[in-house]
C-alpha positions in Angstrom: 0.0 0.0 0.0 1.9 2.8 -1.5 1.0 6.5 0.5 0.0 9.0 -2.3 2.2 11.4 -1.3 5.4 9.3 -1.9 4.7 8.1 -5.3 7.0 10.1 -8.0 6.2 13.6 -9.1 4.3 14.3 -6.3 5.2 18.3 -6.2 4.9 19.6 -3.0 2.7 22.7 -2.7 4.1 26.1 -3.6 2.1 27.7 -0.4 0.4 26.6 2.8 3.0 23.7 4.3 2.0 22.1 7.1 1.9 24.3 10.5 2.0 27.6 8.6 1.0 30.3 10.0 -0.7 33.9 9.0 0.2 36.3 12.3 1.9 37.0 15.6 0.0 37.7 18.7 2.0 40.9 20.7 0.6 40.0 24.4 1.7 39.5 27.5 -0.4 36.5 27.9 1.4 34.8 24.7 4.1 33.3 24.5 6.1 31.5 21.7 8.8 28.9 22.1 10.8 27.0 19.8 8.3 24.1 19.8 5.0 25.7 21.0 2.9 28.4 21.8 1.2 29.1 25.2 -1.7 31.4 26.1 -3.4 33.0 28.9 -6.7 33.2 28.4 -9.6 34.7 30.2 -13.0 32.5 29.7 -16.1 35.0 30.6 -19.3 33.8 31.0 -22.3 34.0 33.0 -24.0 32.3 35.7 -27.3 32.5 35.9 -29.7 31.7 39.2 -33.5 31.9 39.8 -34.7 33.1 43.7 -36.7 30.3 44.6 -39.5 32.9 46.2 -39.9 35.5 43.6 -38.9 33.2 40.8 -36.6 36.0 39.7 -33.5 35.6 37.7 -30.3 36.6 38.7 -27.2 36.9 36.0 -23.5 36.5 37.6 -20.9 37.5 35.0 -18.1 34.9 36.0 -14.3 34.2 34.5 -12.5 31.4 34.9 -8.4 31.7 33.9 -7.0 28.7 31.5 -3.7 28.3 29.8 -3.3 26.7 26.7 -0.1 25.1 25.0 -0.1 24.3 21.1 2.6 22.0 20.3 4.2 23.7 16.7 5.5 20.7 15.0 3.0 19.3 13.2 5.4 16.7 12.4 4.1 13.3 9.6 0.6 12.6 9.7 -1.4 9.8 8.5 -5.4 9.3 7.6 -6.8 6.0 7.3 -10.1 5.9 6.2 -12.6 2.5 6.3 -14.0 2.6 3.0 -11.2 4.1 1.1 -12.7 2.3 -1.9 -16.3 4.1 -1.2 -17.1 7.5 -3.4 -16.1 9.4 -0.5 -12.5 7.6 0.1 -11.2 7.7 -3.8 -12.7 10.5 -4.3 -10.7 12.3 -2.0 -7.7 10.9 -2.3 -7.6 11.4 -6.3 -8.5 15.6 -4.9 -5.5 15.2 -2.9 -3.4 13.7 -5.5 -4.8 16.3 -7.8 -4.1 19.4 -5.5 -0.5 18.2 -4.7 0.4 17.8 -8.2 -0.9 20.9 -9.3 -3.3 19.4 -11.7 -5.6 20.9 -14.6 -8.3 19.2 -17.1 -10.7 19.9 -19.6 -14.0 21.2 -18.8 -17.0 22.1 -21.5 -15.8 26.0 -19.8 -12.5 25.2 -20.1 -9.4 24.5 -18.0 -10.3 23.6 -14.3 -7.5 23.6 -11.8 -7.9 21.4 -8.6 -8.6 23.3 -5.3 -10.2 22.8 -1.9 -13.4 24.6 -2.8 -16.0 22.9 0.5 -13.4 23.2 3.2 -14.3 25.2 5.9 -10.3 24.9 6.8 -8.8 25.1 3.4 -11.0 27.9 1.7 -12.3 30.2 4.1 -11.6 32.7 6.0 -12.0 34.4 10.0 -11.7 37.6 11.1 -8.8 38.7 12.8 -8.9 42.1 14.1 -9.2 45.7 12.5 -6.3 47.5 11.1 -5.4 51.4 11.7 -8.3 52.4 9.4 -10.9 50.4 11.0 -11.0 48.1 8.4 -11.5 44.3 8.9 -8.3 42.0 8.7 -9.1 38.6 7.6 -6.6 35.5 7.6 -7.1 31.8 6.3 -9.0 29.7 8.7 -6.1 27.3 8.9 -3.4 29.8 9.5 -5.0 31.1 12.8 -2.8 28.0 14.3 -0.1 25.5 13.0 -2.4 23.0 11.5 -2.2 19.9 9.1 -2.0 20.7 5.2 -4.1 18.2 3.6 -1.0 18.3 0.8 1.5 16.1 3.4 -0.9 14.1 4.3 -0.1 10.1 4.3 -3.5 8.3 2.7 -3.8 4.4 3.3 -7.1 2.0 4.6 -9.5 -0.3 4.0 -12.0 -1.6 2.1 -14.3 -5.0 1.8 -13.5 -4.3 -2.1 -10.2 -5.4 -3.5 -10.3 -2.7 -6.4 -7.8 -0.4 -6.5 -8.2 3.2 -5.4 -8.2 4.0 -9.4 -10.9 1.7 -10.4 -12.8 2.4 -7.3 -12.4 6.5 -8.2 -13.7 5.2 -12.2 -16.3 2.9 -10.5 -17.2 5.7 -8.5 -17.8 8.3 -11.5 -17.7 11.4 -9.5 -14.9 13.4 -11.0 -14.6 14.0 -14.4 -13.7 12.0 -17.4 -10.4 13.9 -17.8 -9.4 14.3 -14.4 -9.6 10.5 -13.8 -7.4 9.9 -16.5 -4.7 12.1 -15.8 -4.5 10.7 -11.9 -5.3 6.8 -12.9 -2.6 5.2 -13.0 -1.1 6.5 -9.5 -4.2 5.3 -7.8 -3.8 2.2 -9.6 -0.8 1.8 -7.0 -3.0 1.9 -4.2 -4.7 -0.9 -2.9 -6.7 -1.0 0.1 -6.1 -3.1 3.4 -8.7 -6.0 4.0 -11.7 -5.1 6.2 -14.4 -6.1 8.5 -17.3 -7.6 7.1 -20.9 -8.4 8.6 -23.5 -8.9 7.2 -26.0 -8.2 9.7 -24.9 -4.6 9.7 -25.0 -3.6 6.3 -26.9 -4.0 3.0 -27.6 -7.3 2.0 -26.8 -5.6 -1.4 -23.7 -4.9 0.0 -22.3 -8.4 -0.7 -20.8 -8.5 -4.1 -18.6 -5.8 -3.4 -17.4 -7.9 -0.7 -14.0 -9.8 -1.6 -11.3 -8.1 0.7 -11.9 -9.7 3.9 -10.3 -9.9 7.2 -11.2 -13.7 8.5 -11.0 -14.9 12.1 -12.7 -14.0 15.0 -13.4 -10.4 16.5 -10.8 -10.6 18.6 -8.6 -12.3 15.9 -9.6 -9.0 13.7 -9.0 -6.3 16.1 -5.4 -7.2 16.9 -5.3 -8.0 12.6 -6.7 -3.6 12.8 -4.1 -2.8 15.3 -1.3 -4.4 14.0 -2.8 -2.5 10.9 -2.0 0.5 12.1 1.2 0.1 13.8 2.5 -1.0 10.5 1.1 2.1 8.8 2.5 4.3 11.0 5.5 2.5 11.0 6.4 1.6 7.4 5.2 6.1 7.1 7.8 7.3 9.9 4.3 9.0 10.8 3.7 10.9 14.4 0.5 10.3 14.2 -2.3 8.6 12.8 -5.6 9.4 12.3 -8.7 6.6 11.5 -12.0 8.2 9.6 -15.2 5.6 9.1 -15.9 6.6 5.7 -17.7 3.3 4.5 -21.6 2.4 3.9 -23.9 3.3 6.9 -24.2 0.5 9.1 -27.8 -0.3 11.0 -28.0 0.5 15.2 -26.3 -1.8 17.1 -28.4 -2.5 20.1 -27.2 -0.8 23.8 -27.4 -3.9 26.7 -26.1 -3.6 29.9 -22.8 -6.3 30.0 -22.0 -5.9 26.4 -20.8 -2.9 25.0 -22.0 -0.5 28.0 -18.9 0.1 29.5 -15.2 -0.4 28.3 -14.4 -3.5 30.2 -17.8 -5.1 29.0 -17.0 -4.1 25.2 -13.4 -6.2 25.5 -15.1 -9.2 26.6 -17.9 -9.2 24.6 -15.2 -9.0 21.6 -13.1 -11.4 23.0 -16.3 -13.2 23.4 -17.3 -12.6 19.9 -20.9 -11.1 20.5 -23.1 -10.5 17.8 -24.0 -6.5 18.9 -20.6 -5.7 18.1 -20.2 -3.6 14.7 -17.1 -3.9 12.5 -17.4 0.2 13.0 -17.0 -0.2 16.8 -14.2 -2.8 16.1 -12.4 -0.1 14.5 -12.8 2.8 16.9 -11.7 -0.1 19.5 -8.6 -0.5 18.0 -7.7 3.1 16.9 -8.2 3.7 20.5 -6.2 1.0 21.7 -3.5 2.2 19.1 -3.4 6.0 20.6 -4.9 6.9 16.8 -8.0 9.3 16.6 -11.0 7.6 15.6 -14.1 9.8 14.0 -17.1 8.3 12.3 -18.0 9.8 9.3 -21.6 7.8 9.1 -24.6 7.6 11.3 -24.7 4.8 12.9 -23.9 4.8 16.8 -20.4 3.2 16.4 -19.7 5.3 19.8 -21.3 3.1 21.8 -21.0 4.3 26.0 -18.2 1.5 26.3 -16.1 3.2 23.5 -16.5 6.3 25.2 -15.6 5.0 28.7 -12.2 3.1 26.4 -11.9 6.8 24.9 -11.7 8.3 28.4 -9.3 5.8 30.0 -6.7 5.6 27.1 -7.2 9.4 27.4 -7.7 8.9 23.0 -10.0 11.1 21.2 -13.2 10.0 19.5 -15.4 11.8 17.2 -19.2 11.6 15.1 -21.2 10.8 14.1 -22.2 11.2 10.2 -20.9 13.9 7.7 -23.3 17.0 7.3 -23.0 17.6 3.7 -26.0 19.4 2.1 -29.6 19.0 3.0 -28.8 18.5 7.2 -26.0 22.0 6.8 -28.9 23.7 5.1 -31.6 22.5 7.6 -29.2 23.8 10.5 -28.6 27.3 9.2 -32.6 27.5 8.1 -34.2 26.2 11.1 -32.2 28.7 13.5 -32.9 31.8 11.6 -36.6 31.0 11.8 -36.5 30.4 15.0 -34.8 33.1 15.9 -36.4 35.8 14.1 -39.3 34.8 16.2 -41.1 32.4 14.0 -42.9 29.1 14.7 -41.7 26.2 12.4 -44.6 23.6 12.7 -43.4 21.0 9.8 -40.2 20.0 8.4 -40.4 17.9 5.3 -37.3 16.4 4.0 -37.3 14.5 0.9 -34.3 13.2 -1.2 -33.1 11.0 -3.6 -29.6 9.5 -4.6 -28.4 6.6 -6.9 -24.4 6.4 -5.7 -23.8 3.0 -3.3 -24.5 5.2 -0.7 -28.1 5.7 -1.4 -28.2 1.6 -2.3 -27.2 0.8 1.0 -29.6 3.5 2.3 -32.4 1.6 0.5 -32.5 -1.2 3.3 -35.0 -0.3 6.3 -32.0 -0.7 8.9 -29.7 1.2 7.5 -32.1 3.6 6.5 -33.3 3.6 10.0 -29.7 5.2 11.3 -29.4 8.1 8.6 -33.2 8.9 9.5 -32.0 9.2 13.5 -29.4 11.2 12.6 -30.8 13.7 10.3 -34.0 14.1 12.8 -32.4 15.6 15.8 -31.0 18.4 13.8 -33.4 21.6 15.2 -33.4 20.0 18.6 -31.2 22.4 20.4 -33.0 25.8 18.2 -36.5 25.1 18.7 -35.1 24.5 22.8 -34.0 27.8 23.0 -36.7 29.7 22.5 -39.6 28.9 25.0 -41.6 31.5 23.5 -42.5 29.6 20.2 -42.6 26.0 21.7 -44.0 24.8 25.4 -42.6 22.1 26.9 -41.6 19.0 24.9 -43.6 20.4 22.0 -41.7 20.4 18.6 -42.3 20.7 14.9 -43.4 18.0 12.8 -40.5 16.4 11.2 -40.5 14.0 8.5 -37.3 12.6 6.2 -37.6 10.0 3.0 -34.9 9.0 1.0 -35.2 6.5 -2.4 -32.6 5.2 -4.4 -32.9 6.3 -7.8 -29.8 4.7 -9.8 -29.8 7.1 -12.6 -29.1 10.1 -11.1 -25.9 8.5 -9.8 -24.0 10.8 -7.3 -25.9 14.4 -8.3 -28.2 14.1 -5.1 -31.6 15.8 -5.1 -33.0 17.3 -1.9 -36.2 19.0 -1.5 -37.4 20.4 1.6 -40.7 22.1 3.2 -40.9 24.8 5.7 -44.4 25.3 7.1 -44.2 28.4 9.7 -47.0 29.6 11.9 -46.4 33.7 11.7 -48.2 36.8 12.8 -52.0 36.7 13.8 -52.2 33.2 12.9 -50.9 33.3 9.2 -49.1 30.7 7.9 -45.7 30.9 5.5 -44.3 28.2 3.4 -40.5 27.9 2.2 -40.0 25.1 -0.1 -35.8 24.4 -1.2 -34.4 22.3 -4.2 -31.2 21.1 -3.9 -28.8 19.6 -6.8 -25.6 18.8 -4.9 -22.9 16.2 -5.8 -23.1 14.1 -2.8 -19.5 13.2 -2.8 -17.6 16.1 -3.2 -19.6 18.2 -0.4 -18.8 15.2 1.8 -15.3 14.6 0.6 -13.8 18.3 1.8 -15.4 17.3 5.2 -12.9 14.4 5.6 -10.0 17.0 5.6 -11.5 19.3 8.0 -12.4 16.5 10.5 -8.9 15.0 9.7 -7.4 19.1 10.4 -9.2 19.8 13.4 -8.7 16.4 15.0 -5.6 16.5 14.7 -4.7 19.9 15.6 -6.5 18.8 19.2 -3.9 16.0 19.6 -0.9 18.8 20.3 -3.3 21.3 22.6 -3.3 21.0 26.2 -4.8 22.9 28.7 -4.8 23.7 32.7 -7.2 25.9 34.5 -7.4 27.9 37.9 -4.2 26.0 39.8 -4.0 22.8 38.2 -0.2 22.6 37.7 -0.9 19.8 35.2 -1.0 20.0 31.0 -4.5 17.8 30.0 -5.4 17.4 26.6 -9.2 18.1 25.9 -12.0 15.7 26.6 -12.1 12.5 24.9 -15.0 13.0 23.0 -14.3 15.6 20.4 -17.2 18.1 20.4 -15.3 20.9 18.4 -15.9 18.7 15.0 -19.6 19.4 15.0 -19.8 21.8 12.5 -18.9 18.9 10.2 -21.4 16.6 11.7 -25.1 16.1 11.4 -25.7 14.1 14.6 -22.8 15.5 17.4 -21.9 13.3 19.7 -20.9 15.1 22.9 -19.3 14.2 26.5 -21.8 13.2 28.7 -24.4 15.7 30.9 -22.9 18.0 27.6 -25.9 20.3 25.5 -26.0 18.8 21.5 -25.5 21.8 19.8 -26.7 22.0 15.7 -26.9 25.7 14.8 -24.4 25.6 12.7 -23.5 29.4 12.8 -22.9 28.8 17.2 -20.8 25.6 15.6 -18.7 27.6 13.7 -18.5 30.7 16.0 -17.3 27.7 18.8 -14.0 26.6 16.8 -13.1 29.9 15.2 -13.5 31.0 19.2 -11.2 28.0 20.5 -8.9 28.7 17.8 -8.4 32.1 18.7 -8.2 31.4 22.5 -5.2 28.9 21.4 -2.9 32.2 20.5 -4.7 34.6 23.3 -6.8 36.5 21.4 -10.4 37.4 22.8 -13.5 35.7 20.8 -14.7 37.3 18.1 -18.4 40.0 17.8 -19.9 41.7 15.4 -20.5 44.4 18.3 -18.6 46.8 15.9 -18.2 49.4 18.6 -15.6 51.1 16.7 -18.2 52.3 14.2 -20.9 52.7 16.6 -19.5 54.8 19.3 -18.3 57.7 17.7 -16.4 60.3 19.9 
């Protein structure tokens, strides 16, 4: 298994290396050092109490010091995605291959040249202060801190397919006719690792593709997944490795107390070979026991509480679940303006239709029964917010279909309803149709899940007068801008708005070099002198 960015001509990019930077922070509460950067940073926020006579509220601004450290060195870094055969998986790695290489192809326009249009990391931008004039600064989003350049990344994984990462890209047929051709035969090199296979928890359609398998029992596989890994990072000379779930969405596994509820419980019932135990699960079991990142791209509840509680005590980092691509991003941003601007959304109607693998293994009830769970929870946290719309454990209607319609291949159709109660009773409908190329929304959301989660592997943090450097909680919140269904540390909100999602890692960023969060208060402008 060649790495794409060791096979020959590979140019390296002319800008953006890994751990660039676009400023300097001038504070006393920064400081640099030849392999870090550590803040001080003041965290304000407010407490809020209610006087159990009067029923008042009472609002405590409160602060609470931390200090950060961001190791500089980015060093090598690997992704290994399950699936790498899937739309998703070649489809991105021939984007890579593309980008790094500086490539161009014929279009019915004209010459296209390969970029990173869809990354939140790669092609946009934050706010970094105001210059002398007034006048807003802005920097890359992935310059605000050393961070991964999807260019140096080391590519490998698995599939249950033994095609090559070429045929699977032609198989595929996302990117065009003349950029396959020019990138072929490098992914011809590539061949994916042999993967976990059940078929209980995928798509009985799911089977012919199925010719790459690791044999054996559980256990027998997950050390076969670790020693995967060890021998990826190894054979690399990586630092680090990250694992991505990028494969077909799997159906629920069920939650029982004394199998996979707590870490201990989930080892045995491996060891034991129990049938609740999904080849996803197996994965993030042995990323975890390898000290590798593990972040599940689909929506099935791979996260189980016993990989958490593994997560927790191997102090690795977890992530999911399920990529927010298109009709869920537009859902999150909709949903909270309505609400919001004060009105009532009674009925969400969400209807789409794919015909990429994707939407074939969507087509069997379980597995449609996951995606639906993970798309419904979306407006959870906005209609919650605003007890002036919606009493108590009311909340809008919410329906979602999908079909699989093989013609229209990987150009995804999404139409959705928005039935609002208004003033005086009045009613207003917004209806949405959305053509969207399933895979490459979902492909730039690999990098930025691969870019953030491994950015959080070289923060620490102490607060008050701990003494001690921690890294962050296990579970890694700060990806849920890229995710439809979050998946939080426990007794923590869900948040979905996906402009608070945002607003949270630009903020966390920024707190990482000592600089205060970012408003639109605009003062400057408004209190003139």
């Amino acid at each position: 298994m060649s790495p794409i960015n060791n096979l020959a001509n590979a140019a390296a990019p002319a800008t953006g290396a890994s751990g660039a930077t676009a400023f300097k922070v001038d504070s006393p509460n920064v400081r640099y050092t030849d392999d870090s950067i550590e803040s001080t940073y003041a965290y304000d926020t407010t407490v809020v109490s209610r006087d159990s006579a009067s029923g008042k509220l009472s609002a405590k601004p409160t602060q609470v010091r931390y200090q950060f450290r961001t190791k500089t060195n980015v060093g090598r870094v690997g992704l290994m995605m399950v699936g790498w055969g899937g739309n998703n998986g070649s489809t991105l790695t021939a984007s890579i291959l593309a980008n790094k290489q500086g490539i161009s192809w014929e279009t019915r326009k004209g010459p296209q040249s390969a970029n990173y249009y869809g990354s939140l990391m790669m092609a946009s931008t934050v706010k970094l202060g105001v210059d002398a004039q007034l006048k807003d600064v802005y920097v890359p989003f992935n310059e605000v801190v050393p961070m991964a350049h999807p260019n140096d990344v080391v590519i490998g994984g698995w599939d249950i397919s033994s095609l090559s990462i070429g045929d699977a890209m032609r198989r595929a047929q996302v990117l065009p006719v003349d950029l396959q051709r020019r990138v072929y035969d490098e992914l011809a090199q590539l061949k994916p690792l042999p993967s976990v296979y059940y078929p209980d928890f995928i798509a009985a359609n799911q089977e012919d593709r199925a010719d790459n398998l690791i044999g054996g029992t559980k256990q027998e596989q997950l050390d076969h997944l670790r020693k995967d890994i060890r021998e990826f990072k190894q054979a690399n000379g990586l630092d680090r490795v990250i694992v991505m779930w990028t494969a077909n969405t799997e159906r629920y596994a069920d939650i029982a107390a004394g199998v996979n509820d707590t870490a201990d419980n989930l080892l045995q019932s491996i060891a034991n070979g129990h049938a609740e135990v999904s080849p996803s699960t197996l994965f993030a079991v042995a990323s975890i026991l390898e000290g590798a990142p593990f972040v599940n791209g689909s929506p099935q509840n791979t996260l189980v509480p016993g990989v958490i509680d593994l997560a927790e005590r191997e102090r690795s980092f977890v992530g999911g679940d399920d990529f927010k691509s298109g009709q869920t991003k537009i859902k999150s941003v909709l949903a909270e303006f309505l609400v919001n601007a004060g009105i009532k959304p009674l009925a969400i109607t969400s209807y789409n239709h794919l015909g990429n693998n994707d939407g074939y293994n969507l087509s069997a009830p379980a597995q449609f029964r996951s995606k639906e769970i993970s798309k419904s929870s979306v407006v959870d946290d906005m209609v919650g917010a605003n007890n002036l719309l919606y009493k108590k454990n009311e909340h809008p209607d919410h329906t979602i279909v999908i079909k699989y319609v093989p013609s229209v291949g990987d150009s995804k159709r999404a139409l959705d309803e928005y039935v609002s109660e208004i003033f005086m009773g009045g009613l207003n409908t917004i209806s949405i149709y959305n053509t969207c190329e399933d895979s490459l929304l979902a492909s730039p959301l690999i990098i930025d899940l691969f870019m953030m989660t491994e950015l959080m592997t070289r923060v620490t943090y102490r607060s008050g007068d701990d003494t001690e450097w921690r890294p962050f909680h296990s579970v890694l919140s700060i990806l849920s801008y890229m995710l439809k269904a979050p998946v939080v540390p426990p007794n923590t909100p869900v948040v979905n708005a996906l402009a608070k999602q945002r607003m949270a890692m630009e903020n966390i960023m920024r707190a990482f070099v000592g600089l205060a969060p970012n408003n639109e208060m605009l003062l400057e402008h408004k209190a003139f002198h």
